[in-house]
N, C-alpha and C positions, 0 to 999 in steps of 0.2 A: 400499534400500526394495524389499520384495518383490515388490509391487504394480505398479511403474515397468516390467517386463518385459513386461505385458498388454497396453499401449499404445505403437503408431506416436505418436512427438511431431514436431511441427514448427512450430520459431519460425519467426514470419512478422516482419521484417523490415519498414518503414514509414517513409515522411517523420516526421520529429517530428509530432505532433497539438499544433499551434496553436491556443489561441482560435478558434471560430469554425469549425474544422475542422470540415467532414464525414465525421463517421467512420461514420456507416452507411455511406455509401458506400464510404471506404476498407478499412471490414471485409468486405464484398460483392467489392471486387474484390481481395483481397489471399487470400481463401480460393477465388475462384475456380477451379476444378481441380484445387485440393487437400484438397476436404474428401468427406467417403461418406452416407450417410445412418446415422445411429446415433453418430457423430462428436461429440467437446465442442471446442466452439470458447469457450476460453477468453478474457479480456479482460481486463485490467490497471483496473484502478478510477482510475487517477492517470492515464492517459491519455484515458479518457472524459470525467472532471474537468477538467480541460485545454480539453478541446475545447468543453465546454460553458460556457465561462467561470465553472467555479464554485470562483475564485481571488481572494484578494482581495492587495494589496501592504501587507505589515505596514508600510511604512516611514510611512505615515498616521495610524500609531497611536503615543497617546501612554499610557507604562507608567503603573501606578499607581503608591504605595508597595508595595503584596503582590507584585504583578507586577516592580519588581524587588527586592525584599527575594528573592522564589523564585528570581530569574536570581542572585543574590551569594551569598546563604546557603547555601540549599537545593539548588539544584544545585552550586556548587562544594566545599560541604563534605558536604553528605547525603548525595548519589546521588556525590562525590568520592572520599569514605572511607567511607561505608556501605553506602549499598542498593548501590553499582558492584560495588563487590567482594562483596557479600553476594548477588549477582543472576549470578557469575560468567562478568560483564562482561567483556573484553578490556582487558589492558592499556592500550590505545592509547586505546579504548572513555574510561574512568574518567581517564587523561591528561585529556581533551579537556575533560570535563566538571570537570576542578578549577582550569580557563582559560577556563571557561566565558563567551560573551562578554560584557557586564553589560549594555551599551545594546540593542543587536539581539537580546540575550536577555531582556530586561524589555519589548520590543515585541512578541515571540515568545508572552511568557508572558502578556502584555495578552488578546492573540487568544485566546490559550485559555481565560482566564477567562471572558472575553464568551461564546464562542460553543460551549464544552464543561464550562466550570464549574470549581471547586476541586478534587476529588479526577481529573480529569484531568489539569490546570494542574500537579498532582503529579510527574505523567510526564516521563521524562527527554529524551524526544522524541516526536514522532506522537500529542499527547493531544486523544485524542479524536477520531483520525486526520486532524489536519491536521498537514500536511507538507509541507516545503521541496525535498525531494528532487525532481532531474528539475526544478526551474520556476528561470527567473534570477530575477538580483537579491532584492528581497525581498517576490517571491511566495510562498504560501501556497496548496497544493492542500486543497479541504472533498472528506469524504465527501460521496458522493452521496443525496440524500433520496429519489429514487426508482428506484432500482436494479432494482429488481424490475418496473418498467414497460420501462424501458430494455433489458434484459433480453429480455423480452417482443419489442420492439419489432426489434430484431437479428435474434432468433429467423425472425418471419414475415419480414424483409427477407431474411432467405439463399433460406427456404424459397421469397418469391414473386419471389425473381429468379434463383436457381440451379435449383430444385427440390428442395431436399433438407431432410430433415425432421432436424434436429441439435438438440444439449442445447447453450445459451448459458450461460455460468456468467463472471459478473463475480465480481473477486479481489483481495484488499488485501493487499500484503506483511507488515501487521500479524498476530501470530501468535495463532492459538490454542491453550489449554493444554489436555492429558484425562487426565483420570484414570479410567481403564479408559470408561466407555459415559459418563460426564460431562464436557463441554466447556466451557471458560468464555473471555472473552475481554476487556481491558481497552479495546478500541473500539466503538463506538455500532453499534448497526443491523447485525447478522451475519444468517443466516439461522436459519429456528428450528429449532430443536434446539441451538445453540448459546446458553448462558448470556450477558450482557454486564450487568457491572456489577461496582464496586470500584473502578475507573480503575487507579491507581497500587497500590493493592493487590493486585491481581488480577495485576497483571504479576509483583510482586517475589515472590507465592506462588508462579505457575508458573514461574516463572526462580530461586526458590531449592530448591524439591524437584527441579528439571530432569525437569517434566512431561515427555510427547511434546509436541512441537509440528507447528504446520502453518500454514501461510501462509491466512489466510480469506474463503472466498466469503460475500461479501455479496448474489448474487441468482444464480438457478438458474429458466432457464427451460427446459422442454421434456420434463425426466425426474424423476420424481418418487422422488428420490436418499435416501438413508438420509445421515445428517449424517456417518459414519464415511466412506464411501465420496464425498460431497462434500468433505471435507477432505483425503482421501489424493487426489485428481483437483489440487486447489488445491494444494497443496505440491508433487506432480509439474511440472505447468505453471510455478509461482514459479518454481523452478530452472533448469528450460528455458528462461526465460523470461531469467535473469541482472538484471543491477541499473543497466543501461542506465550513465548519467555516475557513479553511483556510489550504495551503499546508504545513506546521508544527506550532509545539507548538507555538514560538513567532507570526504568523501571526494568528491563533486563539485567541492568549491574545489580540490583537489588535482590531481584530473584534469588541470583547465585551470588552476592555477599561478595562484590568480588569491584574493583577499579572499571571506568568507564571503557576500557579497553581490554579487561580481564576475561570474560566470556571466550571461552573456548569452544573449537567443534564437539567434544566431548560433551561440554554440558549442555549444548544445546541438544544433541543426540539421546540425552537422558529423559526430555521430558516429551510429552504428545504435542503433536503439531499435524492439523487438519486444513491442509492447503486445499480438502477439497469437498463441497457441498452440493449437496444432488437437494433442487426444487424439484416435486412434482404436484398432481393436480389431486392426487389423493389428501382427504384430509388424513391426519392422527389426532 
């Protein structure tokens, strides 16, 4: 990516964000000395979520028939033998989803009914951007509802305890699709300029023409960014950023060798997690 050469990156490294966590404070002292004025200090959406306890434990939930008629049918044979391979899904990818698991996947797919709707509940993972990944047992990280405050909020904490005036941009490793100056995206609440709407539609279009993609900012506070140049900045940083215990639930059980519900807060607390990436205009 052409653009990646413009900017100094640097993951910032951090204790897991626990429930309850204060992460202004850990983002204040974690960029301390490493950030300039004109600087994005990027931020992982799932670790803010985290911290804000805005998690709920699926194992509370009880599936419907649709909920899992979708975890047996429809994920093991649809997104198995169709949309997987029709969305040029990864082998291992389309595996996983034709062993799909029927109980913890019908509790899965319950949540997303309730709290994202049908044509998300469609989604072969993250609908409606809630996700398992990064949280044990059978936690469920929600997008956040006010991004854009929080945002905000970050922002004036660098500036009124560092002094430095920097662009805040929270980020969902959910992608967004473009087709030339049109962006669209199948997770709720992006920023504007970007499209959101389709669910599972919206996915299987930009993952069967193999739009561009880019990983999406959901709140931009401080510079008042063109949507092109906020998304090339979010994709830059995802990458830098890496996929912590693993980029979903089955590659997290793998990590630690352990049942798709096995991951504990201990073992996530054992290894590095970089919820946070400072762009600046310095090269390295």
């Amino acid at each position: 990516m052409k653009a990646a050469c413009k900017y100094k990156k640097i993951a910032i490294a951090t204790p897991y964000w626990k429930p309850g966590a204060d992460f202004l404070r850990m983002i204040v002292s974690s960029v301390r000395g490493e950030i300039d004025d004109g600087d994005f200090v990027t931020i992982s959406e799932k670790a803010i979520s985290t911290a804000r306890r805005n998690i709920l434990d699926e194992s509370m939930t009880r599936p419907s028939m649709l909920a899992r008629f979708l975890a047996k049918y429809w994920m093991r044979l649809i997104w198995g033998y169709v949309l997987g391979p029709l969305c040029h899904l990864r082998k291992k990818t389309v595996e996983r989803f034709r062993t799909y698991p029927i109980r913890e996947g019908g509790v899965h797919k319950q949540v997303a009914l309730q709290y994202a709707g049908f044509l998300q509940a469609l989604l072969h993972g993250s609908e409606g951007a809630i996700d398992g990944s990064n949280l044990p047992y059978s936690y469920v990280g929600f997008p956040l509802k006010n991004a854009q405050a929080i945002a905000e909020q970050v922002k004036e904490c660098i500036k009124s305890e560092l002094g430095k005036e920097v662009t805040v941009m929270i980020i969902d490793t959910d992608k967004t699709y473009s087709l030339r100056n049109f962006h669209f995206t199948p997770r709720p609440k992006p920023i504007r300029g970007i499209h959101s709407h389709g669910g599972a539609l919206a996915y299987v279009i930009g993952r069967f023409f193999k739009l561009k993609l880019h990983s999406t900012p959901v709140a931009v506070a401080g510079s008042d960014l063109s949507t092109k140049k906020a998304l090339t900045i979010a994709e830059i940083a995802n990458r830098k950023r890496g996929s912590g215990s693993g980029r979903t639930v089955w590659d997290m059980a793998e990590t630690f060798d352990v049942t798709l519900t096995g991951v504990s807060w201990e073992m996530l607390s054992s290894i590095k997690h970089k919820p946070i990436v400072i762009l600046g205009r310095r090269q390295t």
